[in-house]
DRENDO-1510 file (C-alpha; in Angstrom, 1 decimal, always signed):
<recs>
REC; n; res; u; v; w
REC; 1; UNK; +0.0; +0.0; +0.0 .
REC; 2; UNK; +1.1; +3.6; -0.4 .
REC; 3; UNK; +2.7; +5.3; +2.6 .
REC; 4; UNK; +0.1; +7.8; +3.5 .
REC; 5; UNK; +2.0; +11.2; +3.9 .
REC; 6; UNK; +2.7; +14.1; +6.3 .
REC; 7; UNK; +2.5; +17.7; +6.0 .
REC; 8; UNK; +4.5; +20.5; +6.7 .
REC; 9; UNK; +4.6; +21.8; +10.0 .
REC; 10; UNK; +4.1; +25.8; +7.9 .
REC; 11; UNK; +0.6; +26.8; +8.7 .
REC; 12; UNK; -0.2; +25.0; +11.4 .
REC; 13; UNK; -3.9; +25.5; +13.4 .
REC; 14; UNK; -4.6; +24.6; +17.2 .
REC; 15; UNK; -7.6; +21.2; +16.1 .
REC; 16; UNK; -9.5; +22.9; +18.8 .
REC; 17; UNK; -10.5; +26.5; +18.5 .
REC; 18; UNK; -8.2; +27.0; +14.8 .
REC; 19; UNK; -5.6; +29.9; +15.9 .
REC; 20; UNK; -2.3; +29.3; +13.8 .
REC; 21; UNK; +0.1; +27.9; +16.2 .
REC; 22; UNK; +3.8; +28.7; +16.7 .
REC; 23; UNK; +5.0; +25.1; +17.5 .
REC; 24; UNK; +7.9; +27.1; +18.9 .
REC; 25; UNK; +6.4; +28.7; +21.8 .
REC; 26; UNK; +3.4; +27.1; +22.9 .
REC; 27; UNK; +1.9; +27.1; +26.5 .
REC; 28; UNK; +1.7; +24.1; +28.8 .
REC; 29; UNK; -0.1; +23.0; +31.8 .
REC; 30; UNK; +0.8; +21.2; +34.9 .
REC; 31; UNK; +1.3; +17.9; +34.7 .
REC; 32; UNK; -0.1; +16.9; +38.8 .
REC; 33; UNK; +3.6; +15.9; +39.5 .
REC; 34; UNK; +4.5; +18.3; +41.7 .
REC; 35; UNK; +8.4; +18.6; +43.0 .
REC; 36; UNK; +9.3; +16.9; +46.3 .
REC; 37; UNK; +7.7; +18.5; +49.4 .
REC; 38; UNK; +5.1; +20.5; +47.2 .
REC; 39; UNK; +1.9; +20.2; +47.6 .
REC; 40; UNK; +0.2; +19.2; +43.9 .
REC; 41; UNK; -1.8; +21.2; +42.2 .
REC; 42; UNK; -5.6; +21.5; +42.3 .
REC; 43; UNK; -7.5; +21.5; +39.2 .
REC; 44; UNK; -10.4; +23.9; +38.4 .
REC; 45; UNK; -12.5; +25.3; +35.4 .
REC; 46; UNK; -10.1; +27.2; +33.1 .
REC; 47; UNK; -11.3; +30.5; +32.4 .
REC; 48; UNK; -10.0; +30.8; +28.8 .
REC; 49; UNK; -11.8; +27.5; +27.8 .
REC; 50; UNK; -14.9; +28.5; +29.4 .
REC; 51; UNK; -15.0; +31.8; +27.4 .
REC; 52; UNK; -13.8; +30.5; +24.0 .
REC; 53; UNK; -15.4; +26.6; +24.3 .
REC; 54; UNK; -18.3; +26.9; +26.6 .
REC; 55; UNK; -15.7; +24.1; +28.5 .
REC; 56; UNK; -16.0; +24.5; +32.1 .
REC; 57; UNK; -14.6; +20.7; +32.8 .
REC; 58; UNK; -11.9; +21.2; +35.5 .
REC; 59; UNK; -8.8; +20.7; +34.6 .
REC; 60; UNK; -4.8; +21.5; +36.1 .
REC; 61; UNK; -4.1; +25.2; +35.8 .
REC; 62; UNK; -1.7; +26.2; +33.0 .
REC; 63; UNK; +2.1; +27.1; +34.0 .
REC; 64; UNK; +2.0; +31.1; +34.2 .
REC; 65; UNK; +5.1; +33.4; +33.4 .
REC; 66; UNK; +6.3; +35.2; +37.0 .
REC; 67; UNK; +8.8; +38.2; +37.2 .
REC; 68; UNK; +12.1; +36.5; +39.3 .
REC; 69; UNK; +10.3; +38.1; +41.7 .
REC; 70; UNK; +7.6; +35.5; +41.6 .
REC; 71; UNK; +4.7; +38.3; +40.0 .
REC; 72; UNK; +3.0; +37.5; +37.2 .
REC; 73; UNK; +3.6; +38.5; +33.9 .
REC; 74; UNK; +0.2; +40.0; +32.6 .
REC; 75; UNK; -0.9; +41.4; +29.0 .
REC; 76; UNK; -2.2; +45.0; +28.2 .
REC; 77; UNK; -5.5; +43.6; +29.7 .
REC; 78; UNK; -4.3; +42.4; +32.6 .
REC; 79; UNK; -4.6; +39.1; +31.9 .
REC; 80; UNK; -1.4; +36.8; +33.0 .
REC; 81; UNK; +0.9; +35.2; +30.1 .
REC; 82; UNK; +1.7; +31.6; +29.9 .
REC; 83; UNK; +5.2; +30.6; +30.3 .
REC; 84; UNK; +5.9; +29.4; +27.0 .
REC; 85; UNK; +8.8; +26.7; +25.1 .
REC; 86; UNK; +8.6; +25.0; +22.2 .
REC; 87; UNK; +6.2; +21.9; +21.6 .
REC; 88; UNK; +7.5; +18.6; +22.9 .
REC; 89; UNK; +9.9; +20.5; +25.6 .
REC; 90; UNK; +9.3; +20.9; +28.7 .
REC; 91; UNK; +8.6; +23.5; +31.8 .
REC; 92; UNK; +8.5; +24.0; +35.5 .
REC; 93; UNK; +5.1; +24.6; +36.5 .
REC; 94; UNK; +4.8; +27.9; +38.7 .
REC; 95; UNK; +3.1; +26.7; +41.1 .
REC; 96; UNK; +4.1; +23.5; +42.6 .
REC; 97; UNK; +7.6; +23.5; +40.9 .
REC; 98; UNK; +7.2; +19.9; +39.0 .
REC; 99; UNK; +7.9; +19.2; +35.4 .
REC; 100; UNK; +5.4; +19.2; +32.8 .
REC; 101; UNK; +6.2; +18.4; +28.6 .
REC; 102; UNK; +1.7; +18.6; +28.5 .
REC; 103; UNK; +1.3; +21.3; +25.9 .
REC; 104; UNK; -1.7; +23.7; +25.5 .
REC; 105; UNK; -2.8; +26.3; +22.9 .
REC; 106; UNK; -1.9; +29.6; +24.4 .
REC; 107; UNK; -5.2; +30.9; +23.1 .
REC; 108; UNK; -7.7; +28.5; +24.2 .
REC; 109; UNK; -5.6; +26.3; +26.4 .
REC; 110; UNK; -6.7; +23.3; +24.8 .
REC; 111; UNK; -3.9; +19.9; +25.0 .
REC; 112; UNK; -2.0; +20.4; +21.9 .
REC; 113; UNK; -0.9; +16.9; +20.6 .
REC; 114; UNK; +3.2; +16.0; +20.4 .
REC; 115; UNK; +1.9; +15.1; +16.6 .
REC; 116; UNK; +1.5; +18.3; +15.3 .
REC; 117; UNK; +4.4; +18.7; +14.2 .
REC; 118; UNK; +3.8; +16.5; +11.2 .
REC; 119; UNK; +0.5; +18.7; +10.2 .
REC; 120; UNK; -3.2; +18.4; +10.9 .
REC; 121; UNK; -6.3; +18.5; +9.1 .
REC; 122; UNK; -9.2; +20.7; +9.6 .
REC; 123; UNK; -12.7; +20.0; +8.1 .
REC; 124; UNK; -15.4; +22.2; +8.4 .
REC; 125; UNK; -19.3; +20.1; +8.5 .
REC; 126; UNK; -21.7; +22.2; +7.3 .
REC; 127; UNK; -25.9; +21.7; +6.8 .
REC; 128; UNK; -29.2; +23.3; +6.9 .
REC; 129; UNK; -31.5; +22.1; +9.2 .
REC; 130; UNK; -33.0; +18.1; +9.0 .
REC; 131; UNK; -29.9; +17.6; +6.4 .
REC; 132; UNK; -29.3; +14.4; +8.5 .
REC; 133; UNK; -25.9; +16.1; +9.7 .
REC; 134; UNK; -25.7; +14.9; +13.0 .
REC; 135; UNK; -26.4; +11.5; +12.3 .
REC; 136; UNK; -23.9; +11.3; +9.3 .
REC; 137; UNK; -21.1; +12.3; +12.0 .
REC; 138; UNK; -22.1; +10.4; +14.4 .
REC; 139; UNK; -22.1; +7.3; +12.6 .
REC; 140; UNK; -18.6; +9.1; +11.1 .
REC; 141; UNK; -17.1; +8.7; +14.2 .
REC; 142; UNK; -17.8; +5.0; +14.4 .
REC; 143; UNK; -16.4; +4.5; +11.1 .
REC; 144; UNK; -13.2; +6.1; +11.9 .
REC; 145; UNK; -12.5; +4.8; +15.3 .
REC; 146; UNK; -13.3; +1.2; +14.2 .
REC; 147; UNK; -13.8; +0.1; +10.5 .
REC; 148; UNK; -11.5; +2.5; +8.5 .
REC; 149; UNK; -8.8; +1.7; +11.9 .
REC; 150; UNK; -9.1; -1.5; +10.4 .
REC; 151; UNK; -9.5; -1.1; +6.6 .
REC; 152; UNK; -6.0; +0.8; +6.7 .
REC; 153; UNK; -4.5; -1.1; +9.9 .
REC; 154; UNK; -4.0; +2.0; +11.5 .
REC; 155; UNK; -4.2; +3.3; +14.5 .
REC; 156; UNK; -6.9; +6.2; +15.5 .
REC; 157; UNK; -7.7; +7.9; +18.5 .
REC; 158; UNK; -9.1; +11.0; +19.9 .
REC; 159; UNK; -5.4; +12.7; +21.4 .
REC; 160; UNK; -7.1; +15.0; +24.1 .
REC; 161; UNK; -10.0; +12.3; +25.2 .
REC; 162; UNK; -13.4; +11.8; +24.9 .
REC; 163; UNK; -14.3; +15.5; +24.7 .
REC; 164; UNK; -16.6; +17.9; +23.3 .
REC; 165; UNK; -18.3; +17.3; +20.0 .
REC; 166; UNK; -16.8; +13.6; +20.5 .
REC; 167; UNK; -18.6; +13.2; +23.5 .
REC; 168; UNK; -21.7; +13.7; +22.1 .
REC; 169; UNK; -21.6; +12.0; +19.7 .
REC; 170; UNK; -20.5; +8.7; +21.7 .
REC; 171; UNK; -23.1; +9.5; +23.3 .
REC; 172; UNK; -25.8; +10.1; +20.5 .
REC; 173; UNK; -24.4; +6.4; +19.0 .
REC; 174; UNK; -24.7; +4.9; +22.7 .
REC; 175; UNK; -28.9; +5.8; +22.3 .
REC; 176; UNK; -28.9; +5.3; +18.9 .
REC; 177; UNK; -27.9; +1.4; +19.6 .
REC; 178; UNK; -29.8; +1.1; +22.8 .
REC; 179; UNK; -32.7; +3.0; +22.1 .
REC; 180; UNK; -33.1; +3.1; +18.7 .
REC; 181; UNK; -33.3; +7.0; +19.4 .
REC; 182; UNK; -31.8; +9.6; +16.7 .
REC; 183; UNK; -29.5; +12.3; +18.0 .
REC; 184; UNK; -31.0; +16.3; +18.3 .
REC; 185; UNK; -30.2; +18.8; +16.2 .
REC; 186; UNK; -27.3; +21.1; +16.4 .
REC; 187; UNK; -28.6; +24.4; +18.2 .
REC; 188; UNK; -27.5; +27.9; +16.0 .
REC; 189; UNK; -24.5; +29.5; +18.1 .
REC; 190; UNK; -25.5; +32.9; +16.7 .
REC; 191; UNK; -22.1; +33.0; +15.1 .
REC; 192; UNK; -19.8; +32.0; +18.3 .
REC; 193; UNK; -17.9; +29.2; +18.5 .
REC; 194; UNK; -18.6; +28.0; +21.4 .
REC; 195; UNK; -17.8; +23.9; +21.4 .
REC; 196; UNK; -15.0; +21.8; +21.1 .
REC; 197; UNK; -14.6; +20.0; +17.6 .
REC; 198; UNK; -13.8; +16.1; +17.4 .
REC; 199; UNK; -10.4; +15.7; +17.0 .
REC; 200; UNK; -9.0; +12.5; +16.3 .
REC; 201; UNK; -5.1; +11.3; +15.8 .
REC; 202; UNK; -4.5; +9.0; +12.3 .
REC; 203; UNK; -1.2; +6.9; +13.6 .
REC; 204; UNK; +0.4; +4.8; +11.4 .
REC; 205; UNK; +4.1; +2.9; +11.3 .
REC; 206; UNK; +6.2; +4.9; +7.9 .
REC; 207; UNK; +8.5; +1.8; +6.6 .
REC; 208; UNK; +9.2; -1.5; +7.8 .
REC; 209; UNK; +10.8; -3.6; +10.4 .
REC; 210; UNK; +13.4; -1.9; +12.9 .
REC; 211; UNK; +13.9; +1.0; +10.3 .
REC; 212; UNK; +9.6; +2.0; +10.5 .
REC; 213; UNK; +8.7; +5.1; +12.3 .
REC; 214; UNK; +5.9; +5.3; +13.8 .
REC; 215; UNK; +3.8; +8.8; +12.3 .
REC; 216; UNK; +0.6; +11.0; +12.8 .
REC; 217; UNK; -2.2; +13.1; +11.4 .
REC; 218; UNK; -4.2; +15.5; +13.6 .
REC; 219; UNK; -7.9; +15.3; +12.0 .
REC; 220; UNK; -10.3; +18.2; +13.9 .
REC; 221; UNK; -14.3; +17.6; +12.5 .
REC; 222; UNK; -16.2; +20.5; +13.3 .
REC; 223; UNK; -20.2; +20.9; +13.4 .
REC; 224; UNK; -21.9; +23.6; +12.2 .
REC; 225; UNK; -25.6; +24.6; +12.2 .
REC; 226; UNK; -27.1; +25.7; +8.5 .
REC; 227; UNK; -28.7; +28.6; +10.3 .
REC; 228; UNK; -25.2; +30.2; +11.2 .
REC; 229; UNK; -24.1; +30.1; +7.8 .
REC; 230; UNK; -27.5; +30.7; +5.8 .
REC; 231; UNK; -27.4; +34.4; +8.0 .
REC; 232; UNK; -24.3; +36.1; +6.9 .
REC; 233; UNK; -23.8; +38.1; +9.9 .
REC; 234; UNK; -23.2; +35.1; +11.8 .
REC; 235; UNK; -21.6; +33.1; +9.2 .
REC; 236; UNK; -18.5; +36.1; +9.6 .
REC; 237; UNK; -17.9; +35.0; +13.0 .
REC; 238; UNK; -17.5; +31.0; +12.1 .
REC; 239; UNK; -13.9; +31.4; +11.9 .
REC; 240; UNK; -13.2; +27.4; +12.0 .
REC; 241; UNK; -14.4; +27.8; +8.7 .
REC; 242; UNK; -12.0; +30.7; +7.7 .
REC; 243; UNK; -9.2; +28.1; +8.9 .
REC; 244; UNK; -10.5; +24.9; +7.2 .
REC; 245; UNK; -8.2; +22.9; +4.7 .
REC; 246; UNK; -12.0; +21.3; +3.6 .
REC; 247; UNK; -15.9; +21.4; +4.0 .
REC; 248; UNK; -18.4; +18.7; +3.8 .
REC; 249; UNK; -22.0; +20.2; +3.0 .
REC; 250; UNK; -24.6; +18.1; +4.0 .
REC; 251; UNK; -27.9; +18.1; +1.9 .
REC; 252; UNK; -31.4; +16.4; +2.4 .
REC; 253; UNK; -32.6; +14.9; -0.8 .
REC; 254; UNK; -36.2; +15.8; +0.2 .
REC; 255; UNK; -35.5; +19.5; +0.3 .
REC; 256; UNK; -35.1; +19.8; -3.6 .
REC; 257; UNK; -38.6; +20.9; -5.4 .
REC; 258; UNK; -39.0; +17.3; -7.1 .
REC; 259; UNK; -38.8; +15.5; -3.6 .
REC; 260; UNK; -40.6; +17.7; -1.8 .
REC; 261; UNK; -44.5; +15.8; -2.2 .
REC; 262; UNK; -42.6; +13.1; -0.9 .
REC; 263; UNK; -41.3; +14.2; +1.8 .
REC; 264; UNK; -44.7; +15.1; +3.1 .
REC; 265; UNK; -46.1; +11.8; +2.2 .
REC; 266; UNK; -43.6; +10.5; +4.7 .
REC; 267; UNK; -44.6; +12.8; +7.2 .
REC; 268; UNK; -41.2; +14.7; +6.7 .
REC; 269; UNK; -41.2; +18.4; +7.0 .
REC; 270; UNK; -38.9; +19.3; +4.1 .
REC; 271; UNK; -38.2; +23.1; +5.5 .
REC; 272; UNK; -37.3; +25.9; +3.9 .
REC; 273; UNK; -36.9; +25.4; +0.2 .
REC; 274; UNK; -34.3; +28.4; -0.4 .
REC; 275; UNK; -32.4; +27.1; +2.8 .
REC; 276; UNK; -29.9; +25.1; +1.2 .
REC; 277; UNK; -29.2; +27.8; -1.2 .
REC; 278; UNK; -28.6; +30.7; +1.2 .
REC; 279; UNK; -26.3; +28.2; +2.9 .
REC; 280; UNK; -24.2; +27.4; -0.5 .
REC; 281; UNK; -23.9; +31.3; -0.7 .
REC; 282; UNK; -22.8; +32.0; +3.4 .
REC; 283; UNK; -20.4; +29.1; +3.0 .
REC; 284; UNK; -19.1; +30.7; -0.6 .
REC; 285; UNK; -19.0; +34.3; +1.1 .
REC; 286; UNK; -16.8; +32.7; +4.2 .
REC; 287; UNK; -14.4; +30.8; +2.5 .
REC; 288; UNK; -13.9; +33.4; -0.3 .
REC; 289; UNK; -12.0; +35.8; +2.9 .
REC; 290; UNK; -10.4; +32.8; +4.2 .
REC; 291; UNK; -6.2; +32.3; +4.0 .
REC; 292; UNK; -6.9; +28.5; +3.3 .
REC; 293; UNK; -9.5; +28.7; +0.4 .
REC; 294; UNK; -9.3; +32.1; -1.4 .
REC; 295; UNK; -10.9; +32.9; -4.9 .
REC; 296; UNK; -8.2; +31.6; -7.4 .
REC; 297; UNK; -7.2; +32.8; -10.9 .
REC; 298; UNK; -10.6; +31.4; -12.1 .
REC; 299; UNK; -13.0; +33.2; -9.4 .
REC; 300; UNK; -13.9; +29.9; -7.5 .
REC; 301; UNK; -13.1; +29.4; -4.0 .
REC; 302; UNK; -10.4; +27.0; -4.1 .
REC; 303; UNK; -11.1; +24.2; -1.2 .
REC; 304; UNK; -11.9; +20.6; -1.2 .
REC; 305; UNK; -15.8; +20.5; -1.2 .
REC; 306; UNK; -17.5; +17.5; -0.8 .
REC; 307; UNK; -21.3; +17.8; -1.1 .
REC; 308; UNK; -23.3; +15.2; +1.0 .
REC; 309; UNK; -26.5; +13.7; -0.2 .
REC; 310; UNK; -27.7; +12.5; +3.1 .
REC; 311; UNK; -31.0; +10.2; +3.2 .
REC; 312; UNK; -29.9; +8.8; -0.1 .
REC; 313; UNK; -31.2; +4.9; +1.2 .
REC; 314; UNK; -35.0; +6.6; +0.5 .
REC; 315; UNK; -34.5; +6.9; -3.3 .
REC; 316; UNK; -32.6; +3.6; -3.4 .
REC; 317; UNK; -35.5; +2.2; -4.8 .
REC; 318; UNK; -35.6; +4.4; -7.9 .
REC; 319; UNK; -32.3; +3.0; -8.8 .
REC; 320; UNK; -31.2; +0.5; -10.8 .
REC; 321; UNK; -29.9; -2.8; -9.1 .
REC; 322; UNK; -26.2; -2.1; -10.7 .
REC; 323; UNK; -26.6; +1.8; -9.7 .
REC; 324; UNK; -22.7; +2.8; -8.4 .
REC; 325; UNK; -25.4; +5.0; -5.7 .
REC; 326; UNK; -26.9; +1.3; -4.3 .
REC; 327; UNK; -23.1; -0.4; -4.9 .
REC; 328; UNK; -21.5; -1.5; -1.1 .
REC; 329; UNK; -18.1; +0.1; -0.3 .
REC; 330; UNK; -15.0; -2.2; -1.0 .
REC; 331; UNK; -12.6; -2.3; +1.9 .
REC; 332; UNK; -9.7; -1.8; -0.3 .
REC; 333; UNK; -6.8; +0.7; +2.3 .
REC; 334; UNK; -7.3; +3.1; -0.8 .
REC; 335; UNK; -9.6; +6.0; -1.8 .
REC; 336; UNK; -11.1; +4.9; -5.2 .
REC; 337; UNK; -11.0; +7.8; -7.3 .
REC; 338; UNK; -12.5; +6.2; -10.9 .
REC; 339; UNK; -15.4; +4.7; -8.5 .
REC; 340; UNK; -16.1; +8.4; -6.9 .
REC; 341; UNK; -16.4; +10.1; -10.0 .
REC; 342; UNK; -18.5; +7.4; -11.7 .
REC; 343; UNK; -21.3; +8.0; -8.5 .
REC; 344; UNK; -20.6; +11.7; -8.7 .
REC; 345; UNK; -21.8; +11.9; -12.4 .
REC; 346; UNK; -24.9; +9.7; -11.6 .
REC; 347; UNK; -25.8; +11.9; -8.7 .
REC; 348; UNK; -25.6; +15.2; -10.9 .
REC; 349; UNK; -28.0; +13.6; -13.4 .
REC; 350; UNK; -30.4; +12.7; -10.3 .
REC; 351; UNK; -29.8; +16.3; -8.7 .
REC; 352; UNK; -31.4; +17.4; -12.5 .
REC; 353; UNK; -34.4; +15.2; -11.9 .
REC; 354; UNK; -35.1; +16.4; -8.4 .
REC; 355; UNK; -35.1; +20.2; -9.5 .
REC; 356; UNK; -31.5; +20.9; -7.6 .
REC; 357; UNK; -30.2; +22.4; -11.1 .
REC; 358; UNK; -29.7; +25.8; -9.4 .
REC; 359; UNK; -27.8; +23.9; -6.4 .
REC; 360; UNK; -25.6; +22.5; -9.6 .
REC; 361; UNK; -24.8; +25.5; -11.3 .
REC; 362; UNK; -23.9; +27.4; -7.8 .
REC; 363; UNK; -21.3; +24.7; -6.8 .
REC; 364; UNK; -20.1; +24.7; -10.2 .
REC; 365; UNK; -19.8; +29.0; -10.4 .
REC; 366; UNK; -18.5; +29.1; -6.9 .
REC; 367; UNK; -16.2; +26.2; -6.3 .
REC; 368; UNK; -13.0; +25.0; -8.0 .
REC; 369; UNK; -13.4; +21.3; -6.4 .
REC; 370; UNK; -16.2; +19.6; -5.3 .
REC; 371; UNK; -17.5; +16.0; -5.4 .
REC; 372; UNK; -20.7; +14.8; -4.9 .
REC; 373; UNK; -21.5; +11.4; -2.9 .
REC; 374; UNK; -24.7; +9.9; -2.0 .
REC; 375; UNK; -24.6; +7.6; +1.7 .
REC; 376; UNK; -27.1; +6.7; +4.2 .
REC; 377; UNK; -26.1; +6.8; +7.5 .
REC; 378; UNK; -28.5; +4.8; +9.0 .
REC; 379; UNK; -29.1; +1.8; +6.4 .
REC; 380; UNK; -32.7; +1.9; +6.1 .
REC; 381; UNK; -35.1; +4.9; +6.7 .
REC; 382; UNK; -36.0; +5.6; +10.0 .
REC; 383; UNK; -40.1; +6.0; +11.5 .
REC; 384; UNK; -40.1; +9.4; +10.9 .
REC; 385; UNK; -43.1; +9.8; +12.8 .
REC; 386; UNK; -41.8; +8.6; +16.3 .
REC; 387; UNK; -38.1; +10.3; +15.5 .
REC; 388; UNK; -36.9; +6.5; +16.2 .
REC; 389; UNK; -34.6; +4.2; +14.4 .
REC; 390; UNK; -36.4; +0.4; +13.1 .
REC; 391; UNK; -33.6; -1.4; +14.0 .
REC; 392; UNK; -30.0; -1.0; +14.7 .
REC; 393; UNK; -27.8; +1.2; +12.1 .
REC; 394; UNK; -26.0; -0.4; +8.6 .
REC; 395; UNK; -24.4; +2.9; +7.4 .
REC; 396; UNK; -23.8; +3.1; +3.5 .
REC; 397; UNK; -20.6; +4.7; +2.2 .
REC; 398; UNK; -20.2; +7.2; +4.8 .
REC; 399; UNK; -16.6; +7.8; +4.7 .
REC; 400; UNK; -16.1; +8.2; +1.1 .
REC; 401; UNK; -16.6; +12.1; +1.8 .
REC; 402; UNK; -13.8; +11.9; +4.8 .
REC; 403; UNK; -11.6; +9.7; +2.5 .
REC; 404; UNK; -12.1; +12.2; -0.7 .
REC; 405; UNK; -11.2; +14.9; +1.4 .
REC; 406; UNK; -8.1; +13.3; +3.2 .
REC; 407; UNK; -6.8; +11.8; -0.4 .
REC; 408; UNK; -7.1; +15.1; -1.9 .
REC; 409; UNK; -4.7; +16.6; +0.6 .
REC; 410; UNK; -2.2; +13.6; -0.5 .
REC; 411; UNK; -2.8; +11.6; +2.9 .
REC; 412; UNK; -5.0; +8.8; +2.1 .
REC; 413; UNK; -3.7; +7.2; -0.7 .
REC; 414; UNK; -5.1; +6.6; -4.1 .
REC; 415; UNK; -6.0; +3.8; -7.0 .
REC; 416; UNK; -2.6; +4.1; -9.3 .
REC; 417; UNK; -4.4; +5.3; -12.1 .
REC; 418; UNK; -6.4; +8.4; -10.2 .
REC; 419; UNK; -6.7; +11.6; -11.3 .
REC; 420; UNK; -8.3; +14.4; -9.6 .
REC; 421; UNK; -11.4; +16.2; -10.8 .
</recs>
């Protein structure tokens, strides 16, 4: 198999709240090890994360820079620094004089993994409301901790824990399995970005035998309610957008004009039609100002895209047996390219027939690269009546977004004959 690839350590993000980070002066945070005959350190909720990640978990105070003196050192505002080294060195904490290497972010004082240094990932997860969002990353989350661990005998983890938007959605899978119950929807911030993303840590071995090194890729996934980018006031202040190296833009079939009688025959309110539109052109708008995705030569926004036709298990009935849209993923430790364009082309042509030809033209005027993809998340469609699952979930080809986006920044590798498009 290929040897999937790092990235330079130039332009490097904190995966948690998406400030660039100097990897040589970052901040770091007691380690609960204090020096002999000190008493250890008490933890408590962080200020910084509670303002910037709605985080008010406790957690061991960060190491602050003192005068020799012992005073703090404190910014125009007051506010103390953090004594600060370079990542994967180490300090004395201030307080109880014991040696910590535990890196934070010196802006929102989240962990900051040792792996950084070989480049991270940051993909922005965008949809309107009912898209089927938070069920696609929930189920996401399963794939990638489990079945693509697995299907590219690798090694993935979440680095900092359990915490934040991965929390919740262990959680929301948990209920989903034992009570058949489908997750909420994500709440409108307003335009603050007030949660923790899930951040997870791609490990793999680079050669073989005594000679392989052992490598990593920081992933951060980031949920984002429609509403905050459909209202462009609030869509300025997403700024882990701004930062994002891709998006995936979740859409609900049953939102396009053609689908629309259907979805009330199901009982399905399809919302508001111009929704998904208004979202296209707040997402466009953000990424047009952003460092990582500015307008090219052409006009287009130039950033991985990949367009998400959620719910697609309720029109597999309209396709033919052979469809690529109805055809199972192959476990193959490769991102098929021919495979995705094949589906993509089908899926334009059924976008046509379900009155999304506006939808098409916009991502076609506004984006350099996007790919369409079709997956169910669930298997089967849910009572949509009772908000409950039927039985327990069977996604359908719910990483081949993740794993477009991840082979077009040259990690995951490709079939030997791929070509981009």
């Amino acid at each position: 198999m290929a040897l999937f690839k790092t990235k330079s350590s130039q332009g490097i993000a904190c995966p948690y709240c998406f400030v660039p980070v100097d990897i040589r002066s970052v901040g770091f945070r007691c380690s609960g090890q204090p020096a002999a005959g000190n008493l250890e350190c008490v933890e408590y909720p962080d200020p910084q994360r509670e303002d910037i990640l709605n985080d008010n978990k406790p957690v061991l105070p960060p190491v602050l820079r003192r005068t020799p003196s012992g005073q703090h050192v404190v910014d125009d505002r007051e506010r103390p620094l953090l004594e600060t080294s370079a990542l994967n060195s180490a300090v004395t904490c201030d307080r109880c004089q014991g040696r910590t290497s535990t890196a934070i972010c010196v802006h929102c004082h989240s962990p900051l993994p040792a792996e950084l240094t070989d480049g991270g990932i940051t993909i922005g997860v965008v949809g309107a409301r009912n898209s089927g969002k938070t069920v696609l990353l929930t189920m996401l989350d399963q794939q990638l901790m489990f079945k693509m661990a697995e299907r590219f005998q690798v090694s993935i983890d979440h680095p900092g824990g359990t915490v934040g938007l991965a929390d919740k959605l262990s959680s929301f899978r948990g209920n989903m399995e034992s009570r058949l119950e489908l997750p909420p929807q994500t709440q409108a911030s307003g335009g603050l970005h007030r949660q923790p993303p899930s951040v997870y840590r791609w490990k793999w071995l680079d050669g073989s035998g005594r000679s392989a090194k052992s490598r990593s890729r920081i992933i951060s996934i980031y949920d984002t309610a429609g509403e905050d980018v459909a209202n462009l006031s609030a869509a300025m202040g997403q700024h882990h957008l701004k930062s994002a190296n891709a998006i995936m833009f979740v859409v609900d079939p049953f939102s396009f004009p053609e689908n629309r009688y259907r979805a009330r025959e199901k009982g399905i309110d399809p919302g508001n039609e111009q929704l998904t539109s208004d979202v296209l052109d707040g997402l466009s708008t953000v990424l047009s100002q952003s460092a990582t995705a500015a307008r090219g030569s052409n006009g287009k926004v130039d950033i991985p895209v990949a367009v998400v036709i959620s719910k697609i298990d309720a029109f597999w009935d309209d396709f033919e047996a052979q469809s690529p849209l109805r055809r199972i993923a192959p476990p193959t430790p490769y991102f098929d390219e021919e495979e995705s364009i094949t589906a993509h082309h089908h899926l334009e042509a059924m976008m046509r027939e379900w009155g999304a030809t506006s939808i098409l033209n916009k991502l076609q005027a506004e984006f350099s690269q996007y790919r369409l993809f079709g997956v169910s998340a669930l298997g089967e469609e849910p009572d949509y009546s009772a908000g409950s699952l039927k039985s327990n979930v069977r996604p359908s080809r719910i990483a081949d977004p993740l794993l477009w986006i991840l082979n077009r920044e040259n990690f995951v590798p490709g079939t030997p004959t791929q070509r981009h498009g």
